[in-house]
Biopython code that builds the backbone (N, CA, C, O; Angstrom):
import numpy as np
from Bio.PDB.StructureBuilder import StructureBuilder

atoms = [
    (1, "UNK", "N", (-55.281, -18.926, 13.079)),
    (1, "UNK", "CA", (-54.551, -17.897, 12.363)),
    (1, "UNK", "C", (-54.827, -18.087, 10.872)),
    (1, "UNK", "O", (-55.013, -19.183, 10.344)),
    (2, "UNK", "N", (-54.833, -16.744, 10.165)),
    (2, "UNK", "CA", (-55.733, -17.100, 8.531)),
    (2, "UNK", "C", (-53.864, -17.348, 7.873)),
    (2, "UNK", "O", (-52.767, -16.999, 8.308)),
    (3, "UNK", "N", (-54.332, -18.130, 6.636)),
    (3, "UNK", "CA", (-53.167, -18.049, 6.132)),
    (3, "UNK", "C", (-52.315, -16.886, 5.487)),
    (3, "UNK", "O", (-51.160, -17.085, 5.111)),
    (4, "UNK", "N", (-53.120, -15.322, 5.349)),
    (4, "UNK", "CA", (-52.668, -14.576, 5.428)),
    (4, "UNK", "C", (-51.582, -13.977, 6.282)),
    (4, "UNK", "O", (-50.423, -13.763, 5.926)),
    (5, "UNK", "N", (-52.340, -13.636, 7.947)),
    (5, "UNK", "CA", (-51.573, -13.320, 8.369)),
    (5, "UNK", "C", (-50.375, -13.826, 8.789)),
    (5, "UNK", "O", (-49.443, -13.078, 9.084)),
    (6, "UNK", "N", (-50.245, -15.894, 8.888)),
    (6, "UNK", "CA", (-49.027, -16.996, 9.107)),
    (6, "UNK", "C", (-48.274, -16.353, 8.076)),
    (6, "UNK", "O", (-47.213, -15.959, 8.562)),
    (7, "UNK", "N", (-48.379, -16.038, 6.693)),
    (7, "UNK", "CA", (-47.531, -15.880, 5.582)),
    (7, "UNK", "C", (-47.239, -14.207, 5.987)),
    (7, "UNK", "O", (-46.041, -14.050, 5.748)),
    (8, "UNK", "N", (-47.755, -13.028, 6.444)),
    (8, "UNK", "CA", (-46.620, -11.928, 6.889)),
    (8, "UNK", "C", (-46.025, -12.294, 7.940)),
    (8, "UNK", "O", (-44.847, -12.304, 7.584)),
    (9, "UNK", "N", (-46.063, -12.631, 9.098)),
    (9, "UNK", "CA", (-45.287, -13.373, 10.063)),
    (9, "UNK", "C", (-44.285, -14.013, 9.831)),
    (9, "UNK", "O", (-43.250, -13.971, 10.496)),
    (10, "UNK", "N", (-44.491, -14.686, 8.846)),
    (10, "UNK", "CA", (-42.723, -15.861, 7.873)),
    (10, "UNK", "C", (-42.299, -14.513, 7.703)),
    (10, "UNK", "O", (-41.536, -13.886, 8.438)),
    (11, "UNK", "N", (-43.001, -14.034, 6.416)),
    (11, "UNK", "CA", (-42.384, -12.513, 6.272)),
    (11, "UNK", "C", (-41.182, -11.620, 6.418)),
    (11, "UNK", "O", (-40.241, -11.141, 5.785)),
    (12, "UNK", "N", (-41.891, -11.680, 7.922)),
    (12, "UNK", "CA", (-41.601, -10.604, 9.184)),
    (12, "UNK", "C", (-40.635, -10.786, 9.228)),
    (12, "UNK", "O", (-39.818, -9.910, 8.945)),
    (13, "UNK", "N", (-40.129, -12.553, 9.771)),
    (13, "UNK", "CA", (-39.058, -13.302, 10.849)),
    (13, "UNK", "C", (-37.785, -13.583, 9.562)),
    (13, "UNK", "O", (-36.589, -13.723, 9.820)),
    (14, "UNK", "N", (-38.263, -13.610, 8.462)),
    (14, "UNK", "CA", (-37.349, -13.719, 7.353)),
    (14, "UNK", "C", (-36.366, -12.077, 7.446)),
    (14, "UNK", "O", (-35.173, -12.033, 7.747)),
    (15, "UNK", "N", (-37.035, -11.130, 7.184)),
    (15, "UNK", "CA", (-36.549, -10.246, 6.989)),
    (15, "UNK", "C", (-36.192, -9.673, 7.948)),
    (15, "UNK", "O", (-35.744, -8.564, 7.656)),
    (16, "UNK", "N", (-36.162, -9.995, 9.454)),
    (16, "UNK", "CA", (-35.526, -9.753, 10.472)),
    (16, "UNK", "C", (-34.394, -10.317, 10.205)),
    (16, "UNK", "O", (-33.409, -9.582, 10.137)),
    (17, "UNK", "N", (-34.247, -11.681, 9.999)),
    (17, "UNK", "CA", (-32.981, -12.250, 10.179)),
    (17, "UNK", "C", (-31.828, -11.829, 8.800)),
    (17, "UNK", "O", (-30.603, -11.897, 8.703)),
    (18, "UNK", "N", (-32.732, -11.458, 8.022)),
    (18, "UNK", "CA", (-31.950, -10.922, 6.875)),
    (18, "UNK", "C", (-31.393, -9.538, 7.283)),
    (18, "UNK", "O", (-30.274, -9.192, 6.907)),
    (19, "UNK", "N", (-31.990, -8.933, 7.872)),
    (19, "UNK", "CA", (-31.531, -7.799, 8.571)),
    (19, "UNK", "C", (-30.153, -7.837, 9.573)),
    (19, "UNK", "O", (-29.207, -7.050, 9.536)),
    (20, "UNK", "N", (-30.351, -9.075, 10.537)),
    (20, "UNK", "CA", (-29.632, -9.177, 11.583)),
    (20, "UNK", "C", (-28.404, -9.892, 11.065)),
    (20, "UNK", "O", (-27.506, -10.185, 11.854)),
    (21, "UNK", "N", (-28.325, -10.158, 9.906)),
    (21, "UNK", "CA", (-27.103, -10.898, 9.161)),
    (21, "UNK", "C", (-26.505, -9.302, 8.490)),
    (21, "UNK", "O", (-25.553, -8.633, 8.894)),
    (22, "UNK", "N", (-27.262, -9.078, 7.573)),
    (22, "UNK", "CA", (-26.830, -7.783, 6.804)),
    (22, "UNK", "C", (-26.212, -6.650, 7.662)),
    (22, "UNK", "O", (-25.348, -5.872, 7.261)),
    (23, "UNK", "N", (-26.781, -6.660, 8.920)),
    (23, "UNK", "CA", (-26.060, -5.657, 9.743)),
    (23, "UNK", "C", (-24.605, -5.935, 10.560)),
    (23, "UNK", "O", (-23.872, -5.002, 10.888)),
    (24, "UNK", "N", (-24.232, -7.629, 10.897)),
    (24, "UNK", "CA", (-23.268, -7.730, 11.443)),
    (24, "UNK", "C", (-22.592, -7.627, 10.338)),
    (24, "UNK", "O", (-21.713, -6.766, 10.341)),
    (25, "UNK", "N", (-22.832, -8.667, 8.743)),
    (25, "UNK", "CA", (-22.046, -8.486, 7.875)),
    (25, "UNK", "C", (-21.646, -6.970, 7.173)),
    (25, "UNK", "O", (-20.660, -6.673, 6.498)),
    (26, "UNK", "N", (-22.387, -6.440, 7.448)),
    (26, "UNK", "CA", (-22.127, -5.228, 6.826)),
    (26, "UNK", "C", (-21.506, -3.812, 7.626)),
    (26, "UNK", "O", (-21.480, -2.617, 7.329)),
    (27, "UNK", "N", (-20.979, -4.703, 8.913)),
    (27, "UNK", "CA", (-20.039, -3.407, 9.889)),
    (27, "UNK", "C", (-18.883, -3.287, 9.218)),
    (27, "UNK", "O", (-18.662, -4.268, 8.508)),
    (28, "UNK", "N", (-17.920, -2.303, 9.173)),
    (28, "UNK", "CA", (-16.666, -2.279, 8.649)),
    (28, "UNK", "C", (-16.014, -2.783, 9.690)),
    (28, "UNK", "O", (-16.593, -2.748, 10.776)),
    (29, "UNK", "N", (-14.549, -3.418, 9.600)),
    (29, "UNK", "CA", (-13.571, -3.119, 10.758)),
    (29, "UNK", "C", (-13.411, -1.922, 11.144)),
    (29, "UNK", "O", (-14.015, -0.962, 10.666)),
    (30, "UNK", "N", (-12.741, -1.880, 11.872)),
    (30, "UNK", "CA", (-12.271, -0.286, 12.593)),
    (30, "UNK", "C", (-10.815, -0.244, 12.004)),
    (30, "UNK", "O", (-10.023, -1.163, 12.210)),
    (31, "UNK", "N", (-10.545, 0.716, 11.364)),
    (31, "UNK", "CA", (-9.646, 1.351, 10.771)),
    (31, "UNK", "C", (-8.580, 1.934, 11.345)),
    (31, "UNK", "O", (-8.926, 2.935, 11.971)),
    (32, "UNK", "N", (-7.307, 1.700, 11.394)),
    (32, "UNK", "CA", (-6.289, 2.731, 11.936)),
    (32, "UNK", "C", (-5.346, 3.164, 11.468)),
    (32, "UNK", "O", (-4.499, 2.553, 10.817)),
    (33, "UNK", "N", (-5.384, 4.688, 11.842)),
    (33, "UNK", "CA", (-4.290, 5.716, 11.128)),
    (33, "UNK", "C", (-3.069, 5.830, 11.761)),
    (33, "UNK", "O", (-2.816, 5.936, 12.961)),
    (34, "UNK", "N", (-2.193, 5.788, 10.596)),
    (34, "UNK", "CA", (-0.640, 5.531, 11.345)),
    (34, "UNK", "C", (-0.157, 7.045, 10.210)),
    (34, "UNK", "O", (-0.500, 7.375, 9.075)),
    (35, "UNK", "N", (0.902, 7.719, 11.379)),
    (35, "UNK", "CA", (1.429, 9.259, 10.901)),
    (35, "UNK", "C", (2.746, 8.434, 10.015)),
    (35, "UNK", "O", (3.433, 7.413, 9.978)),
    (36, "UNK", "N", (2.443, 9.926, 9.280)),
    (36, "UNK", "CA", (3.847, 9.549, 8.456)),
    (36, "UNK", "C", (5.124, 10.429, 9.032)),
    (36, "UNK", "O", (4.891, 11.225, 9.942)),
    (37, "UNK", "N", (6.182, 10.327, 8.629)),
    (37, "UNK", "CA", (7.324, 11.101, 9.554)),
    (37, "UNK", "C", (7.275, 12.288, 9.482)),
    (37, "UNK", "O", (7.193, 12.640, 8.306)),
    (38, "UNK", "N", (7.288, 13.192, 10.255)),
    (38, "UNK", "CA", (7.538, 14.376, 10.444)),
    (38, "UNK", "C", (8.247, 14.895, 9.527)),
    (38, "UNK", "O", (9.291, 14.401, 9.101)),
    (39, "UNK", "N", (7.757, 15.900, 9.159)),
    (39, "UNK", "CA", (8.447, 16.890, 8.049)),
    (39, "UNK", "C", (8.819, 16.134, 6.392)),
    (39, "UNK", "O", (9.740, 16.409, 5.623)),
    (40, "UNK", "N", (7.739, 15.144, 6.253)),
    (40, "UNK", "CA", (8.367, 14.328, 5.199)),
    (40, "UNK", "C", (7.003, 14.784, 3.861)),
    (40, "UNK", "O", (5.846, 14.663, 4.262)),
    (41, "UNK", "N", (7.141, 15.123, 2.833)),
    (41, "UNK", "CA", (6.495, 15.058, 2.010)),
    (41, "UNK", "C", (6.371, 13.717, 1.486)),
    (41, "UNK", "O", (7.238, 13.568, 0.625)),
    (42, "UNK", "N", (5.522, 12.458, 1.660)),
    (42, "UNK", "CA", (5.564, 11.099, 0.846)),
    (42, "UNK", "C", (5.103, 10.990, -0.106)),
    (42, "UNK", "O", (4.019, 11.557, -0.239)),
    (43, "UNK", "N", (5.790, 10.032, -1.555)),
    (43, "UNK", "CA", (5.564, 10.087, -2.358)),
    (43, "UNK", "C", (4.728, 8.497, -2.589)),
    (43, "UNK", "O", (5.231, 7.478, -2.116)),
    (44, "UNK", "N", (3.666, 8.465, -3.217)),
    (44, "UNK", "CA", (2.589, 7.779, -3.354)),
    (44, "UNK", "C", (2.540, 6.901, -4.658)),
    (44, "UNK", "O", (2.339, 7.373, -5.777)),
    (45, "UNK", "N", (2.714, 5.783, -4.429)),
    (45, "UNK", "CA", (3.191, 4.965, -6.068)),
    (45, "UNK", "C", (2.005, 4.149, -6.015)),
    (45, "UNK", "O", (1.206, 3.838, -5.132)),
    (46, "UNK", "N", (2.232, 3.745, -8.016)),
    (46, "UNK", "CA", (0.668, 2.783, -8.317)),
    (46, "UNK", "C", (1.433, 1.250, -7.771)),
    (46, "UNK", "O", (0.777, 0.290, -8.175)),
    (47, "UNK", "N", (2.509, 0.897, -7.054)),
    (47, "UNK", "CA", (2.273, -0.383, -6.774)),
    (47, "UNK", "C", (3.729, -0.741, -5.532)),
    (47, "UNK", "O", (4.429, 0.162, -5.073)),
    (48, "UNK", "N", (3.840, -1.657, -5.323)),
    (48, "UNK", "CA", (5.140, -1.801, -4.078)),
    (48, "UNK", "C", (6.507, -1.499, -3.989)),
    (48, "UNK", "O", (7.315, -2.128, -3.305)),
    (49, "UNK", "N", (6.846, -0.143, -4.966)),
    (49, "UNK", "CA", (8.409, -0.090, -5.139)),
    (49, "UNK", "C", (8.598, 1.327, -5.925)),
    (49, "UNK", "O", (7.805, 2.142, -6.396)),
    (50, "UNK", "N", (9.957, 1.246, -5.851)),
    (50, "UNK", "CA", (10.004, 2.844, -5.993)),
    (50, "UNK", "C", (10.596, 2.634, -7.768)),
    (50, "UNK", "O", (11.484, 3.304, -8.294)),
    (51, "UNK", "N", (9.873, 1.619, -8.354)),
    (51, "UNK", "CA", (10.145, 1.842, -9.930)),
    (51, "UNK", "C", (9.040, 2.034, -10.304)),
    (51, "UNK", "O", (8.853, 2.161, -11.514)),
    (52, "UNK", "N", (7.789, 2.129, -9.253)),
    (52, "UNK", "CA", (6.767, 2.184, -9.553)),
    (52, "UNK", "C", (6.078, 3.907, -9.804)),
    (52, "UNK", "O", (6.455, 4.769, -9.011)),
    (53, "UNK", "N", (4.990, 4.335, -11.033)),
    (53, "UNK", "CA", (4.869, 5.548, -11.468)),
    (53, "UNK", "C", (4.384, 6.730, -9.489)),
    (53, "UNK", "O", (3.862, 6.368, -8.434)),
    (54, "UNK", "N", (4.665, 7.415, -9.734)),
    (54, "UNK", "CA", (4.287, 8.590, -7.958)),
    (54, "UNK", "C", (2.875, 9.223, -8.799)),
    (54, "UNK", "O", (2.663, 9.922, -9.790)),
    (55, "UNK", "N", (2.119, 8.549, -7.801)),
    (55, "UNK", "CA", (0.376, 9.202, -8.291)),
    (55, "UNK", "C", (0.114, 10.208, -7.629)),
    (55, "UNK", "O", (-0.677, 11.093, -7.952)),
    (56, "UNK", "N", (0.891, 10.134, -6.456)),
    (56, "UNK", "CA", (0.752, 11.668, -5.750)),
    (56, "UNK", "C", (1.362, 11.878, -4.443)),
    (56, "UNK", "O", (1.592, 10.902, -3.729)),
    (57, "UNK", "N", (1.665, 13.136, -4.038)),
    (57, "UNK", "CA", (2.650, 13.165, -3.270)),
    (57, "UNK", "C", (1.724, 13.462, -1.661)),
    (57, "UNK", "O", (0.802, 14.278, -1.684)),
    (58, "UNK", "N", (2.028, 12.830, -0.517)),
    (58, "UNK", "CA", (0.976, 13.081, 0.547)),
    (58, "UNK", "C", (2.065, 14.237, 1.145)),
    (58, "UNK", "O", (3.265, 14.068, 0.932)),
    (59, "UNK", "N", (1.470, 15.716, 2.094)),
    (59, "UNK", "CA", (2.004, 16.795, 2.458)),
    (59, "UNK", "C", (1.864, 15.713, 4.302)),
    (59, "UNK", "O", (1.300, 14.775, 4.866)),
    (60, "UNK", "N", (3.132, 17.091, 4.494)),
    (60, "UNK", "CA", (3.570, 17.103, 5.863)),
    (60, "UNK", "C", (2.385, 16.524, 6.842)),
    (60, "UNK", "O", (1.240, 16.975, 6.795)),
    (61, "UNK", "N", (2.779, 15.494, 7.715)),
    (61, "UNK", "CA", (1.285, 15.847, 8.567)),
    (61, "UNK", "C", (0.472, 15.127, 8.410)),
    (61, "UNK", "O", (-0.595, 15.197, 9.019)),
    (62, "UNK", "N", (0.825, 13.995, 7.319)),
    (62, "UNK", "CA", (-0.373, 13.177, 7.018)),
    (62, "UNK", "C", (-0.589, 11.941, 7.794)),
    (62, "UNK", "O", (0.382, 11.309, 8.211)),
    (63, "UNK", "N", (-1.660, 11.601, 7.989)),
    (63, "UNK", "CA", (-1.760, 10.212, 8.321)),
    (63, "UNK", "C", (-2.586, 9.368, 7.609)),
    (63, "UNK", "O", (-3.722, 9.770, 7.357)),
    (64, "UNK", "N", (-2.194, 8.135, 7.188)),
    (64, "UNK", "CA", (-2.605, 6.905, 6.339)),
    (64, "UNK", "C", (-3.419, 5.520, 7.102)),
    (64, "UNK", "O", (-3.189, 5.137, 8.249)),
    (65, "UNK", "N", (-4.127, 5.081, 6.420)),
    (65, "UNK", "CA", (-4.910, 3.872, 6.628)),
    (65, "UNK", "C", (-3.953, 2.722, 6.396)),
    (65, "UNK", "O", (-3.019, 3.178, 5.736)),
    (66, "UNK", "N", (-3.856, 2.057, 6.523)),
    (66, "UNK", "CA", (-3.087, 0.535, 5.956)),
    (66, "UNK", "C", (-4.127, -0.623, 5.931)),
    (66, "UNK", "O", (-4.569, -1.367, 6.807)),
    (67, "UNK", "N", (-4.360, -0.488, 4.541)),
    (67, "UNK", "CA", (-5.375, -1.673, 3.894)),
    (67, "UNK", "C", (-5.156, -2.934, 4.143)),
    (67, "UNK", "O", (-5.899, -3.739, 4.705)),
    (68, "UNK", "N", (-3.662, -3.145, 3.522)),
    (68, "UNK", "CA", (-2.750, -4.328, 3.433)),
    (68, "UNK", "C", (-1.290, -3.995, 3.165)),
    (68, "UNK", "O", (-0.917, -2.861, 2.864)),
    (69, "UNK", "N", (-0.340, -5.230, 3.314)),
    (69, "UNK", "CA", (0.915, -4.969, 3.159)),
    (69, "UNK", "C", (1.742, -5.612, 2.391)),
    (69, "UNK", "O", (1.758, -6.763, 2.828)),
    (70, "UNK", "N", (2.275, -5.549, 1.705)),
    (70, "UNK", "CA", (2.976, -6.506, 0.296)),
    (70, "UNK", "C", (4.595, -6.256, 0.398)),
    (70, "UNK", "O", (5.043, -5.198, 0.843)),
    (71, "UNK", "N", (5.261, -7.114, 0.035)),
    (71, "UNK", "CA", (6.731, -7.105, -0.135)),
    (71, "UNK", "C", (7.443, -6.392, -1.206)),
    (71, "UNK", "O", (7.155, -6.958, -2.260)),
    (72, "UNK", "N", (8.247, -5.399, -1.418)),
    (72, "UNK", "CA", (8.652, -4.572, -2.598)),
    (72, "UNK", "C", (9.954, -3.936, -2.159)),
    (72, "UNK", "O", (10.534, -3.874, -1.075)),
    (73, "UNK", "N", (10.243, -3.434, -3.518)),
    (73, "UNK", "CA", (11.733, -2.567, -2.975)),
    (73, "UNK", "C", (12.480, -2.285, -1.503)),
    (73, "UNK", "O", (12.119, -1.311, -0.843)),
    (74, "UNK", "N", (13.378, -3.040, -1.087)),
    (74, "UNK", "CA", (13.731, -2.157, 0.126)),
    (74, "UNK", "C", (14.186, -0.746, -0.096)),
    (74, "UNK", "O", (14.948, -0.342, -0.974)),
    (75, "UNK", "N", (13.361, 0.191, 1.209)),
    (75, "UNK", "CA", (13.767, 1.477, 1.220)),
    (75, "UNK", "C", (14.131, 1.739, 2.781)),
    (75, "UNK", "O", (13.569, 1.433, 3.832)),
    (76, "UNK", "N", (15.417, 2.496, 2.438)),
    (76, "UNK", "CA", (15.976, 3.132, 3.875)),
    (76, "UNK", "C", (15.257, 4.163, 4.372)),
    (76, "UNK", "O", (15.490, 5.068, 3.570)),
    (77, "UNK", "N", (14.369, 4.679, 5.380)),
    (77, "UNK", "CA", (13.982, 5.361, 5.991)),
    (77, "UNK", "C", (13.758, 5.911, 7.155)),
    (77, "UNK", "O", (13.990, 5.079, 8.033)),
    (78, "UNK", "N", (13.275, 7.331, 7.761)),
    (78, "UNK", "CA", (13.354, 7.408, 9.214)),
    (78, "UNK", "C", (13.200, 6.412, 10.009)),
    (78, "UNK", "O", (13.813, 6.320, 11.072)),
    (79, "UNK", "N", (11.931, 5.110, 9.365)),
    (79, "UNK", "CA", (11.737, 4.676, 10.827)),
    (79, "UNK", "C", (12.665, 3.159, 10.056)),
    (79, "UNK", "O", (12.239, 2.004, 10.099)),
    (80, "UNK", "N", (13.927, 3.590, 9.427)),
    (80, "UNK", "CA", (14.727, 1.814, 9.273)),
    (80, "UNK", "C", (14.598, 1.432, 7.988)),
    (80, "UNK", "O", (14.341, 2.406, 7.281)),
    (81, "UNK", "N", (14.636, 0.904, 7.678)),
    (81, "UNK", "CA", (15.121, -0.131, 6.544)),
    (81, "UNK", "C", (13.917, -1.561, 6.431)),
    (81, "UNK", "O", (13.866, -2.528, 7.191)),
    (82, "UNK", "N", (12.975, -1.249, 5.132)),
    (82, "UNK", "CA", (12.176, -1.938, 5.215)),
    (82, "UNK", "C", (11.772, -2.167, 3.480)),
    (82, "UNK", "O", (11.865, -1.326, 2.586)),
    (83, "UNK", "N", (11.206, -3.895, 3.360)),
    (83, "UNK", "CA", (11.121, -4.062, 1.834)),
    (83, "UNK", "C", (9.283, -4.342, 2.256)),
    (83, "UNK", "O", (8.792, -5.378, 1.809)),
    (84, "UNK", "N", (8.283, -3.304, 3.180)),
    (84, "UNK", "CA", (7.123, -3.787, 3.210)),
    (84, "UNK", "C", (6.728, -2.488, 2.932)),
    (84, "UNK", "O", (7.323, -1.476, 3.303)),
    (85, "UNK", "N", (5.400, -2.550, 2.070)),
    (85, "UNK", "CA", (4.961, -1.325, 1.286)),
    (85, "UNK", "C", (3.592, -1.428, 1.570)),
    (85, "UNK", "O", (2.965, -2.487, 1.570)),
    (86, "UNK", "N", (3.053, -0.117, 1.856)),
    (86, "UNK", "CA", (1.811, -0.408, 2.850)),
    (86, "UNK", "C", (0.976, 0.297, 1.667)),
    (86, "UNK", "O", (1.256, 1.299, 1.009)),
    (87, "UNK", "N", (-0.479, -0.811, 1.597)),
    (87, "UNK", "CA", (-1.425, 0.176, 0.636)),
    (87, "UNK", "C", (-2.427, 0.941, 1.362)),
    (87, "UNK", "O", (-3.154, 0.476, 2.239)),
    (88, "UNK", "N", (-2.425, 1.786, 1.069)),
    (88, "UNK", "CA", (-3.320, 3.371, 1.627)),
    (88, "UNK", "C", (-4.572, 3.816, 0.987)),
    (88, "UNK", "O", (-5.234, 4.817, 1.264)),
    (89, "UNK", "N", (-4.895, 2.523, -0.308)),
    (89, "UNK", "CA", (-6.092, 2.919, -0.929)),
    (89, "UNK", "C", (-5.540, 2.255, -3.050)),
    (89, "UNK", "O", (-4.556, 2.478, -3.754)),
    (90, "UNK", "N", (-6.751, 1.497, -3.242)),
    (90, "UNK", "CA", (-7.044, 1.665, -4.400)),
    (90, "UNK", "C", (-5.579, 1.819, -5.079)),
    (90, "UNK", "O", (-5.149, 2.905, -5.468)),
    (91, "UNK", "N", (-4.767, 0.423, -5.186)),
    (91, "UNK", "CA", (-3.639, 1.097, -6.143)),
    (91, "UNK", "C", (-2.549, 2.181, -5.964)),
    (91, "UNK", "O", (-1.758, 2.579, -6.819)),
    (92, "UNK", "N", (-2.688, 2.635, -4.487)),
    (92, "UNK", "CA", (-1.516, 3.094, -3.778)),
    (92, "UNK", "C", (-0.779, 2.480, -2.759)),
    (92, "UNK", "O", (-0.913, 1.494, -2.035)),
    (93, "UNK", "N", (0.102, 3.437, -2.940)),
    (93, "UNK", "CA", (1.456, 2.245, -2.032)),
    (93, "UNK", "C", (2.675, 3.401, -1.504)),
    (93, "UNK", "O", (3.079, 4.291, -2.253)),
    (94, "UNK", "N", (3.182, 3.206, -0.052)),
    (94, "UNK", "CA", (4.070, 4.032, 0.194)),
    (94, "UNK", "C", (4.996, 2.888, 1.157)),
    (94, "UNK", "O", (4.717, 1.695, 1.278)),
    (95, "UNK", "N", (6.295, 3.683, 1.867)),
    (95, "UNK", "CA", (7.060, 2.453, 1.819)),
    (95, "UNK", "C", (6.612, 2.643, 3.366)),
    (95, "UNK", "O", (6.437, 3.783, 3.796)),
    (96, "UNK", "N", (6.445, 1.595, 4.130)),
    (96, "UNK", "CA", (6.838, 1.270, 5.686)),
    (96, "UNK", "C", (7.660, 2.256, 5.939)),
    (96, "UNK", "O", (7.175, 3.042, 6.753)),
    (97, "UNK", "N", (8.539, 2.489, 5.633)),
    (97, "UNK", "CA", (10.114, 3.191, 6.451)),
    (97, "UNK", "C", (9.829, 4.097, 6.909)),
    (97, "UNK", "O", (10.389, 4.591, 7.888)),
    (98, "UNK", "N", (8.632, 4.671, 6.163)),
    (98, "UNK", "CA", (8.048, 6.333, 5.991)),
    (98, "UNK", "C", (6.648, 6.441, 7.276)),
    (98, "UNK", "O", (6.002, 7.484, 7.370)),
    (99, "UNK", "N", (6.406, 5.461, 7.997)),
    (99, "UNK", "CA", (4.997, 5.116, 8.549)),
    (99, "UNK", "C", (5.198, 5.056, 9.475)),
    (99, "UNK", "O", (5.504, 3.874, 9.629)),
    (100, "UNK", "N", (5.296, 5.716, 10.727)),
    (100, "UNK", "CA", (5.643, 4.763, 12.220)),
    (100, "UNK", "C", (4.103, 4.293, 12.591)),
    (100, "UNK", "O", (3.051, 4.754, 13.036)),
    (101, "UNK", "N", (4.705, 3.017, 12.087)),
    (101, "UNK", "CA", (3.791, 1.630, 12.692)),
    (101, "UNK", "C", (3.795, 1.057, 14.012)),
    (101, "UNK", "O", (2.950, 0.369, 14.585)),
    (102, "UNK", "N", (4.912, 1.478, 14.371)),
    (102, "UNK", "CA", (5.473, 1.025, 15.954)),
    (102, "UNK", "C", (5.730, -0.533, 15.972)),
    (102, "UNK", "O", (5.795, -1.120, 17.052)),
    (103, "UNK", "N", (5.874, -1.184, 14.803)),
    (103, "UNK", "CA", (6.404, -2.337, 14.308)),
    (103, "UNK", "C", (7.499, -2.273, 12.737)),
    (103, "UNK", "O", (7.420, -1.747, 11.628)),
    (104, "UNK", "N", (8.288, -2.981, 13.337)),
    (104, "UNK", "CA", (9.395, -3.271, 12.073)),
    (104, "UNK", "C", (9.104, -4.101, 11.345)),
    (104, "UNK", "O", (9.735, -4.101, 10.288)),
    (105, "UNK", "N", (8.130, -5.095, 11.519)),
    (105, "UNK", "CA", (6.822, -6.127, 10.350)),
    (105, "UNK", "C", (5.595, -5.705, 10.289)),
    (105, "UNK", "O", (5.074, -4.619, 10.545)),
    (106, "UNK", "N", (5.113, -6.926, 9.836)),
    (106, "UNK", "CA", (3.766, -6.129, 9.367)),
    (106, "UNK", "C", (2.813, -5.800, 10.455)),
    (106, "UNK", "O", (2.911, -6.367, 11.543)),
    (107, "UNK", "N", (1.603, -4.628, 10.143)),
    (107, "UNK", "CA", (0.624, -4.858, 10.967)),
    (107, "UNK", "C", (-0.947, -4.935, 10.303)),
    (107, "UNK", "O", (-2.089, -4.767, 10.731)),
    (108, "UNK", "N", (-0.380, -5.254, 9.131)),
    (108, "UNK", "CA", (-2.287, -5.751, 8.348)),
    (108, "UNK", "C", (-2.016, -7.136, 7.541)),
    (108, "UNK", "O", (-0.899, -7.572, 7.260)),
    (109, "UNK", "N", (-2.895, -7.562, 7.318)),
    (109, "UNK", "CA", (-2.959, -8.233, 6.396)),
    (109, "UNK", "C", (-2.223, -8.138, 5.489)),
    (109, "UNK", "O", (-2.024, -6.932, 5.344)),
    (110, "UNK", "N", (-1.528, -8.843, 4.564)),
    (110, "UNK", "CA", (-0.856, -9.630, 3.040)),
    (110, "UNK", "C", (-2.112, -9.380, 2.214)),
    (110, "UNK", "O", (-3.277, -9.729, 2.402)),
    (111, "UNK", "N", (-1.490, -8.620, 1.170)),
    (111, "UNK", "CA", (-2.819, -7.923, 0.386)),
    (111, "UNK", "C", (-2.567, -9.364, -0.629)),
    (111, "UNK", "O", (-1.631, -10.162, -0.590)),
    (112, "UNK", "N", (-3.850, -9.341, -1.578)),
    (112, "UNK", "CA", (-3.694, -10.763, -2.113)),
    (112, "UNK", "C", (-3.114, -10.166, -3.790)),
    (112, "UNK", "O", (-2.830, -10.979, -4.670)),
]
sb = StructureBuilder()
sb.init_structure("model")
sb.init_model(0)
sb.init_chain("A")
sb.init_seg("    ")
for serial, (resi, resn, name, xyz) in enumerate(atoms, 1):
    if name == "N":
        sb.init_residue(resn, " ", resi, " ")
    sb.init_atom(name, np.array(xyz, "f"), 0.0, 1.0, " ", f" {name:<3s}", serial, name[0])
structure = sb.get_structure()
């Protein structure tokens, strides 16, 4: 074998495995959407509590991602009484109470 073609062959087997890393590392998790309560307009804050500024209000009907979950204001709501504030993206935050999670704790991760 010339030392050409031994050196595309390393190549090859390099950039396969760089491939076969980059592709498991680079799957997302699978994501899940949890509804917000029926008939509820939610209001969307920059951080875990309701002293926090409303960046925007989500309409009837919506359903949310839950990134992570952080401890903040307790708020009374349809689904109970809860001080866990679920982030939905980038610096937003709405309260648990408002989410049927089908859990009264958490179900993601402790955002850091």
């Amino acid at each position: 074998m010339t030392p050409l073609k031994r050196r595309s062959l390393a190549l090859a087997g390099l950039a396969g495995a760089f491939l076969t890393v980059l592709g498991t590392a680079g799957q997302a998790a699978a994501v899940t959407y949890y509804d917000v309560a029926p008939g509820v307009r939610l209001n969307v804050r920059s951080g875990p509590g309701t002293s926090y500024p409303i960046v925007r209000v989500l309409p009837e009907g919506s359903r949310v991602a839950i990134y992570c979950q952080t401890p903040g204001t307790t708020v009374t709501g349809p689904y109970g009484t809860s001080n866990i504030w679920d982030n939905i993206s980038n610096g937003q935050y709405v309260s648990d109470a408002y989410v049927h999670t089908g859990s009264d704790g958490y179900v993601a991760s402790r955002c850091a």
